[in-house]
N, CA, C and O atoms as CSV, one atom per row, in Angstrom:
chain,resi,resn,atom,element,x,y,z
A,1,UNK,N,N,255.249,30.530,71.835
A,1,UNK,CA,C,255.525,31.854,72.352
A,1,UNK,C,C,256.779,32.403,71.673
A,1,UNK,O,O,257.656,31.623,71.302
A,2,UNK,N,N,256.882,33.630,71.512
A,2,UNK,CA,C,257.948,34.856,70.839
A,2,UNK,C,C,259.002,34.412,71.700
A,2,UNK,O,O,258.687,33.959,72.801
A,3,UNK,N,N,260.257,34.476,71.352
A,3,UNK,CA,C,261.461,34.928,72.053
A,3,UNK,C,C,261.682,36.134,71.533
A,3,UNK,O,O,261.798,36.422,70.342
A,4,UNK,N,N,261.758,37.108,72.839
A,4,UNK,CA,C,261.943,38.431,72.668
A,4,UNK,C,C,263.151,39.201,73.157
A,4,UNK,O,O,263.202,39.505,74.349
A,5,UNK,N,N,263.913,39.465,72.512
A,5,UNK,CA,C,265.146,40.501,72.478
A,5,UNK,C,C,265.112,41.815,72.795
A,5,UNK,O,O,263.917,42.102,72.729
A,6,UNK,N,N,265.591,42.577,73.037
A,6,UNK,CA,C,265.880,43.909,73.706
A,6,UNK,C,C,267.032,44.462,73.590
A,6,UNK,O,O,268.041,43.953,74.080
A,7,UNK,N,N,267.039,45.890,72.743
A,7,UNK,CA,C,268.359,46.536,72.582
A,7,UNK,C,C,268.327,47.493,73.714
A,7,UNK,O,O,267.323,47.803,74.356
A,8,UNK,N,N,270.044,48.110,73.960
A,8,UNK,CA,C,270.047,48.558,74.994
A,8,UNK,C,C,269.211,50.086,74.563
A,8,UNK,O,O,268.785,50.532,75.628
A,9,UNK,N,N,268.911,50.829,73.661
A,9,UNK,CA,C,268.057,52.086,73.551
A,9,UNK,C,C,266.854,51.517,74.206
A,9,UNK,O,O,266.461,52.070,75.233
A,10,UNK,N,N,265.964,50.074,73.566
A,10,UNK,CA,C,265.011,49.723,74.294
A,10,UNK,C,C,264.648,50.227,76.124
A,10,UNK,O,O,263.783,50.811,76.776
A,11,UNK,N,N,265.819,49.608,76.286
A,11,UNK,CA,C,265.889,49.504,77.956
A,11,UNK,C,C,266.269,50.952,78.434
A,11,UNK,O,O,265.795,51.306,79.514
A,12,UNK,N,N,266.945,51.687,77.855
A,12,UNK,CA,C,267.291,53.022,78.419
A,12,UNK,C,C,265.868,54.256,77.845
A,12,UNK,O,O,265.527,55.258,78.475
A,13,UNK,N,N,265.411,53.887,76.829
A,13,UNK,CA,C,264.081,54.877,76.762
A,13,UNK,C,C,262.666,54.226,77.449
A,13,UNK,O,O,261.669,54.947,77.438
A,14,UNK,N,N,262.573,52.860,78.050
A,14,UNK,CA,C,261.881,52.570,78.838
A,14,UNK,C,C,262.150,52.639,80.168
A,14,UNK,O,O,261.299,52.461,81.039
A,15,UNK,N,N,263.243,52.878,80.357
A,15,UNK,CA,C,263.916,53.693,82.641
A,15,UNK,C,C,263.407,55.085,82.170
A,15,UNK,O,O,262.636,55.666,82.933
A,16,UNK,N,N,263.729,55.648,81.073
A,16,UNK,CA,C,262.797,57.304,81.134
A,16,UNK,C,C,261.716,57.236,81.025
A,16,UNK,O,O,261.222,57.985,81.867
A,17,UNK,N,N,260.868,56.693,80.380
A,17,UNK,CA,C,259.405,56.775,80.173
A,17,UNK,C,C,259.104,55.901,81.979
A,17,UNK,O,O,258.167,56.140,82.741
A,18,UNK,N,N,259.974,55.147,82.144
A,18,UNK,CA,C,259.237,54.981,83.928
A,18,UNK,C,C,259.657,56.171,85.008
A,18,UNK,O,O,259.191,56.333,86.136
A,19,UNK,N,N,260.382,56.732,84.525
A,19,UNK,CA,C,260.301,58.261,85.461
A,19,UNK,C,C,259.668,58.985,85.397
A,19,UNK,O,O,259.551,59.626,86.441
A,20,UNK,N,N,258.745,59.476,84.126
A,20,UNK,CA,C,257.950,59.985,83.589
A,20,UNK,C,C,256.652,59.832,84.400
A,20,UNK,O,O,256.218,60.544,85.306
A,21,UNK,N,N,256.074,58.569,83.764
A,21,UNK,CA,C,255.098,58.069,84.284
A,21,UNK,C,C,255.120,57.055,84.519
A,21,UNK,O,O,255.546,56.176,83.769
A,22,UNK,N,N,254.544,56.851,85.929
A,22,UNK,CA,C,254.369,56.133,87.360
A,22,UNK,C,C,253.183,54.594,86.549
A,22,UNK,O,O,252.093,54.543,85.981
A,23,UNK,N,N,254.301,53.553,86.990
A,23,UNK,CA,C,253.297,52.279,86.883
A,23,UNK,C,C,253.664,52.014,85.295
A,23,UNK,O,O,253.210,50.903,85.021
A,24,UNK,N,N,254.230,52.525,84.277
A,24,UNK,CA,C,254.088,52.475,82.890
A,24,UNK,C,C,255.000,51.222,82.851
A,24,UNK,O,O,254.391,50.353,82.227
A,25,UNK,N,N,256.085,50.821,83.218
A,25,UNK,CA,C,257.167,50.130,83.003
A,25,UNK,C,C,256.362,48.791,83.481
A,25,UNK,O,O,256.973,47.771,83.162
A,26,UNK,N,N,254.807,48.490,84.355
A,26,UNK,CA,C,254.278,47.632,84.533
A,26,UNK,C,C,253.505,47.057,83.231
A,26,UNK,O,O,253.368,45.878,82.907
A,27,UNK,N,N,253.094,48.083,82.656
A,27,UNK,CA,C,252.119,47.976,81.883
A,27,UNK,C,C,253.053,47.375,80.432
A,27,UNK,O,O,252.783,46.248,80.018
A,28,UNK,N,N,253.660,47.841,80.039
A,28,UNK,CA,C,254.571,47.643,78.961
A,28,UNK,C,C,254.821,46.329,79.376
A,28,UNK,O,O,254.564,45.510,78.493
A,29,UNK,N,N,255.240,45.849,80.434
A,29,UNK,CA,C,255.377,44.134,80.468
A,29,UNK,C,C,254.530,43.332,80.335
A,29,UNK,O,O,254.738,42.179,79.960
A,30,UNK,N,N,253.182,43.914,80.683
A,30,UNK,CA,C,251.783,43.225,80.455
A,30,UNK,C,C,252.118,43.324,78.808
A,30,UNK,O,O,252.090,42.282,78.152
A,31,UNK,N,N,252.392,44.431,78.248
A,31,UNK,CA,C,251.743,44.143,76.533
A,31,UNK,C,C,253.077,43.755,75.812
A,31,UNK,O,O,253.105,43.703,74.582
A,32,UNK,N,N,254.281,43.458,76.638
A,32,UNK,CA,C,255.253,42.557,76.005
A,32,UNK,C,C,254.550,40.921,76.027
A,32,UNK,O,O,254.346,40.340,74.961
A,33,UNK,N,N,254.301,40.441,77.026
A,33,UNK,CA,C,253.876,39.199,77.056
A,33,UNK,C,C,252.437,38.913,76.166
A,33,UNK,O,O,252.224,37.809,75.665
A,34,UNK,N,N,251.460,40.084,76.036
A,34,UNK,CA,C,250.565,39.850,75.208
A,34,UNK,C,C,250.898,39.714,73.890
A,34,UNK,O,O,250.149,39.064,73.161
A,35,UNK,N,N,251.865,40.202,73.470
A,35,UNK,CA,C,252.666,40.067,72.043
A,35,UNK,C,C,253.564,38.729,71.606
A,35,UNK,O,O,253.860,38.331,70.479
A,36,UNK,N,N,253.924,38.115,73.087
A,36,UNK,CA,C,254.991,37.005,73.138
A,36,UNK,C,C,253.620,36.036,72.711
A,36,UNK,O,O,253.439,35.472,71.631
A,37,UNK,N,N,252.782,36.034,73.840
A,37,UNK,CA,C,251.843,34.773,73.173
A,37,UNK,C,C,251.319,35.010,71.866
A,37,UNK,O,O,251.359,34.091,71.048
A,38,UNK,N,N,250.803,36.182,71.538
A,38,UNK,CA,C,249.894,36.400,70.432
A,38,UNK,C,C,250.137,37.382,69.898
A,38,UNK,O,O,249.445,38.241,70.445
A,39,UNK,N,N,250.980,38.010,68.787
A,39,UNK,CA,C,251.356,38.984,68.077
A,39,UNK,C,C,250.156,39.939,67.613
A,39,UNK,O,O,249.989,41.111,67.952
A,40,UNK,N,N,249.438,39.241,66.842
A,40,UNK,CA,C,247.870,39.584,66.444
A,40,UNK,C,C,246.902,39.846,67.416
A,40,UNK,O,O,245.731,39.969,67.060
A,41,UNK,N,N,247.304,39.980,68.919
A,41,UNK,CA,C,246.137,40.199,69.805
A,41,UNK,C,C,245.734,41.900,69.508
A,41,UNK,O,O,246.600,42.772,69.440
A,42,UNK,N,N,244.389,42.134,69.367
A,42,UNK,CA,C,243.746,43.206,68.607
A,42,UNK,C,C,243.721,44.326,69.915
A,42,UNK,O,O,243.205,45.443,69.949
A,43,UNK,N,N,244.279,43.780,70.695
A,43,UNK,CA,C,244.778,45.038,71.771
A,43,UNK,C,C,245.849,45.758,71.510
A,43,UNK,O,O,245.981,46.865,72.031
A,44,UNK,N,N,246.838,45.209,70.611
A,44,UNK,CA,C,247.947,45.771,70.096
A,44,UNK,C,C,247.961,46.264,69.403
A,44,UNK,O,O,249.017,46.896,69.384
A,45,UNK,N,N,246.954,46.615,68.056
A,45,UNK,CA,C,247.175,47.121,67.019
A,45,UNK,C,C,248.263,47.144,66.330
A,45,UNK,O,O,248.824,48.186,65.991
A,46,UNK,N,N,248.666,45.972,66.056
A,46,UNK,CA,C,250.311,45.443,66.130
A,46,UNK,C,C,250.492,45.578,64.339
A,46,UNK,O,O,250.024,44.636,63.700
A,47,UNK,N,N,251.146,46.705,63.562
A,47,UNK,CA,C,251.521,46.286,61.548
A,47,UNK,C,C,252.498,46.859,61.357
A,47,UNK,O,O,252.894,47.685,62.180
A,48,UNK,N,N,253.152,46.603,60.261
A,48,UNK,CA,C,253.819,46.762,59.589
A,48,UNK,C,C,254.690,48.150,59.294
A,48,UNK,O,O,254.046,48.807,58.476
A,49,UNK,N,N,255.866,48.805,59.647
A,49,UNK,CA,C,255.867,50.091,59.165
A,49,UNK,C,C,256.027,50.408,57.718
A,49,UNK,O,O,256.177,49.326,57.150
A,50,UNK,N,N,256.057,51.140,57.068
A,50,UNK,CA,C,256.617,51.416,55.537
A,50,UNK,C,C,257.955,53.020,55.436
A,50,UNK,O,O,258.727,53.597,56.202
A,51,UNK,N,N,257.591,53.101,54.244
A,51,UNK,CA,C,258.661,54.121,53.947
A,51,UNK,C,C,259.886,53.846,54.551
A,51,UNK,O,O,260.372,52.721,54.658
A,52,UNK,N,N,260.407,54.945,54.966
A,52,UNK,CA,C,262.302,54.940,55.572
A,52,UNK,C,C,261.883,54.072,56.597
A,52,UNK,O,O,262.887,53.428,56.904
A,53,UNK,N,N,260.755,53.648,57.418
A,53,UNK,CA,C,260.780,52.371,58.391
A,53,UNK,C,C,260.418,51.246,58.020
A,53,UNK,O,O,260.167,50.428,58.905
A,54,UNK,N,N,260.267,50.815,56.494
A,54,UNK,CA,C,260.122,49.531,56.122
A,54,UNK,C,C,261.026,48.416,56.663
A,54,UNK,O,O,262.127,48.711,57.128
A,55,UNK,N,N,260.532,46.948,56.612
A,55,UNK,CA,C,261.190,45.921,57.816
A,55,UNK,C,C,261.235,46.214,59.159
A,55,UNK,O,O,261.795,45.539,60.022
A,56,UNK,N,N,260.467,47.513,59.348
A,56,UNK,CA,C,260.244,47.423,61.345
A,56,UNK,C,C,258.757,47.150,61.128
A,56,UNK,O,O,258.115,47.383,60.104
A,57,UNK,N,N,258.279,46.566,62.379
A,57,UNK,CA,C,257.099,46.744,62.763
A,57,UNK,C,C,256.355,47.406,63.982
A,57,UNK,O,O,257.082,47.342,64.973
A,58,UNK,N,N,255.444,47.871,64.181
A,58,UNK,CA,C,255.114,48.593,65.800
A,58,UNK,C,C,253.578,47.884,66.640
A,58,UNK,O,O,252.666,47.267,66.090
A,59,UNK,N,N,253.652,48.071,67.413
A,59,UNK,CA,C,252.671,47.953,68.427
A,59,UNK,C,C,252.169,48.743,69.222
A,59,UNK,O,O,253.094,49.074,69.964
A,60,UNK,N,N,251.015,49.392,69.607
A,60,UNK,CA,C,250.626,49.899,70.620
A,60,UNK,C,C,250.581,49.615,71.937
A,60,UNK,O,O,249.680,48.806,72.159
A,61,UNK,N,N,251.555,50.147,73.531
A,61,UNK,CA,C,251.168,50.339,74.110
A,61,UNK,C,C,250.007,50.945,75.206
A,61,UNK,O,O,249.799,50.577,76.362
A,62,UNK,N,N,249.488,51.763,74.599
A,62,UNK,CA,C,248.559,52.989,75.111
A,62,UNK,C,C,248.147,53.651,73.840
A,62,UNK,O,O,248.762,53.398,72.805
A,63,UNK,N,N,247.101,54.520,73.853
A,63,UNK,CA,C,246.694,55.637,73.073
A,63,UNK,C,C,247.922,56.447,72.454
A,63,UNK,O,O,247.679,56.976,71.370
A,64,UNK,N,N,249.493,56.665,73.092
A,64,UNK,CA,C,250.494,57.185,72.517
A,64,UNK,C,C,251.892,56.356,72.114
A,64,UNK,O,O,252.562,56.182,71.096
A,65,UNK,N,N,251.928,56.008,73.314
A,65,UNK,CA,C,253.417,54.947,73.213
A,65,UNK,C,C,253.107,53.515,72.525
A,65,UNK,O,O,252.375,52.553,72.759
A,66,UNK,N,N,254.175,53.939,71.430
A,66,UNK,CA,C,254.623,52.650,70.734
A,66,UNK,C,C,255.808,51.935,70.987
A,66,UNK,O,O,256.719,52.438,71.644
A,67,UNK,N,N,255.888,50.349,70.330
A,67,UNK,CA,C,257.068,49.914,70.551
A,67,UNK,C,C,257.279,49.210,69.229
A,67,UNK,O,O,256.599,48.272,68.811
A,68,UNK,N,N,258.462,49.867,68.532
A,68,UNK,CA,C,258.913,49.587,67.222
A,68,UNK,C,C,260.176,48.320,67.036
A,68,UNK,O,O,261.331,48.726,66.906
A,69,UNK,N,N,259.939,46.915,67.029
A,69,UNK,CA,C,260.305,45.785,66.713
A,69,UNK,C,C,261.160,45.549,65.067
A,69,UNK,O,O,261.302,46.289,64.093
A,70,UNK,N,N,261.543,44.320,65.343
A,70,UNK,CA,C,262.128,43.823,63.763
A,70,UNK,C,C,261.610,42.112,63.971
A,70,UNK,O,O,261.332,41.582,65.047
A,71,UNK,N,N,261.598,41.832,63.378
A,71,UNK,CA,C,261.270,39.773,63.240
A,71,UNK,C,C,263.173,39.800,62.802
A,71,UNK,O,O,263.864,40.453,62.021
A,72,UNK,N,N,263.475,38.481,64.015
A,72,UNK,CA,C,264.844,37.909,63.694
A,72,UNK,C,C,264.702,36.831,62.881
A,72,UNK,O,O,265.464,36.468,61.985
A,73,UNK,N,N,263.632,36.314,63.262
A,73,UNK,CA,C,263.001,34.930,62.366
A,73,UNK,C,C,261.755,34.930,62.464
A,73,UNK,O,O,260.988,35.870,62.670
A,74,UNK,N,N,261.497,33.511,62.264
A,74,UNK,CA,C,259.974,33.215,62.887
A,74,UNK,C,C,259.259,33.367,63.659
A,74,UNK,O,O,258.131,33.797,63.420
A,75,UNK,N,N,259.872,32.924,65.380
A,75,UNK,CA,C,259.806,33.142,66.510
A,75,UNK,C,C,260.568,33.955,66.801
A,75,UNK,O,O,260.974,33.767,67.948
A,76,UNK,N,N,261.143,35.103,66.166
A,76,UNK,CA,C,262.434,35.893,67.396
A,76,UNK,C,C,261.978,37.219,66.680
A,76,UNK,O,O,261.839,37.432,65.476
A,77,UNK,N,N,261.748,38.210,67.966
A,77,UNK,CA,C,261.873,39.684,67.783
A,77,UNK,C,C,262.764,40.584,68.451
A,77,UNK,O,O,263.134,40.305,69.592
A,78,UNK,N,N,263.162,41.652,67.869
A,78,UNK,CA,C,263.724,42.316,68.998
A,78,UNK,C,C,263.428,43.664,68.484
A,78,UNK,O,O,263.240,44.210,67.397
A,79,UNK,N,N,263.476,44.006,69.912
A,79,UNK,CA,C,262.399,45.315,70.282
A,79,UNK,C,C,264.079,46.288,70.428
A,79,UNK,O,O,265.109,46.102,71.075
A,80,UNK,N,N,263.536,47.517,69.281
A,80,UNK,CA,C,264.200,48.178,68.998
A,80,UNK,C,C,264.260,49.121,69.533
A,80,UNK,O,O,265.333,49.719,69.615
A,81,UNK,N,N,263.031,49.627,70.133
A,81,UNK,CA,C,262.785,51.299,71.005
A,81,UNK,C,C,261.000,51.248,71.441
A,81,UNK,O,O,260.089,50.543,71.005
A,82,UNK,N,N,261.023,52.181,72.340
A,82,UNK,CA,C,259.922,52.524,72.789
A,82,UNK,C,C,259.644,54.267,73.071
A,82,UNK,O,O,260.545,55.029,73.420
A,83,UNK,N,N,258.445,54.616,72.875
A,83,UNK,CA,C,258.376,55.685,73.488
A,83,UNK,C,C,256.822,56.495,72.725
A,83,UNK,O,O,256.017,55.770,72.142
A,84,UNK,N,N,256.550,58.185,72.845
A,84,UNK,CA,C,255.526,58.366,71.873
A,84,UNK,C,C,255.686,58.388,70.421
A,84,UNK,O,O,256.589,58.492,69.591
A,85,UNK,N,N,254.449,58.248,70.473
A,85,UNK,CA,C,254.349,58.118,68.830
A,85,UNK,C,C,255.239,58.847,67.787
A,85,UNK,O,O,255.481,58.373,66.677
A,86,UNK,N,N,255.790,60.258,68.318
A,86,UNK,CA,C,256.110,61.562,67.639
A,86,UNK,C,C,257.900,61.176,68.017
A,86,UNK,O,O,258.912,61.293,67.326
A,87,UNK,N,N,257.763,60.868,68.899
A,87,UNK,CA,C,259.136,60.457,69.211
A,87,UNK,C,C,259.965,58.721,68.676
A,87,UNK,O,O,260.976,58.321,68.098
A,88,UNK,N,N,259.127,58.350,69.124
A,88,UNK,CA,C,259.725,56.671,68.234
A,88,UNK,C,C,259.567,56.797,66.887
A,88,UNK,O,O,259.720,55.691,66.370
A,89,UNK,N,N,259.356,57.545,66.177
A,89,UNK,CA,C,259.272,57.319,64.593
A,89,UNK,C,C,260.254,58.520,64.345
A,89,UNK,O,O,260.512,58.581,63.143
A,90,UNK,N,N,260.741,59.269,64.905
A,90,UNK,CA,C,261.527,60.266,64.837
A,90,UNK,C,C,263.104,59.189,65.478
A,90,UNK,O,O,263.924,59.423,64.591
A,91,UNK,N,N,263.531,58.603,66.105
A,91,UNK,CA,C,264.200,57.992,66.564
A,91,UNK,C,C,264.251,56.827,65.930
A,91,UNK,O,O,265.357,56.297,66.040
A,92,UNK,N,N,263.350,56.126,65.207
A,92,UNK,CA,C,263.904,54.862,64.190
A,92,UNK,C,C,264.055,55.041,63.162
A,92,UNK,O,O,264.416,54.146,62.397
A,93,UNK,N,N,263.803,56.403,62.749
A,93,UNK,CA,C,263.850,56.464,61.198
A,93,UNK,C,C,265.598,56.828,61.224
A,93,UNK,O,O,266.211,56.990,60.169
């Protein structure tokens, strides 16, 4: 299993996206742990970014919200931000 890290933007754009919408901050823990066991689980649609976000990678939460990561190592990630699509790539770049 992943050891997974968390910056504090992480944690402060995921308390807004749970004010937003109701139950989301549940769900995002479901597809943190689906990522901890299995990075490649095809529920995630989990690759690679490029351009000005090369060395991040993202995952799908939902049809909009992503969560844009780095590999510390082998086993270690840390989750850099969350939020929509239009917005997390606007915010990591």
């Amino acid at each position: 299993m992943l050891k997974i890290e968390r910056t504090g933007l992480f944690d402060r754009t995921l308390d807004e996206l749970a004010m937003r919408y109701e139950g989301i901050d549940v769900f995002v823990e479901q597809r943190i742990v689906f990522f901890s066991k299995n990075p490649n689980d095809s529920r995630l649609d989990n690759h690679p970014l490029r351009k000005s976000m090369e060395g991040r990678w993202a995952f799908s939460v939902n049809d909009d919200i992503r969560i844009v990561y780095r590999w510390l190592g082998k086993m270690t990630v840390r989750l850099l931000v969350i939020g929509t699509h239009e917005a997390v790539y606007k915010k990591s770049s």
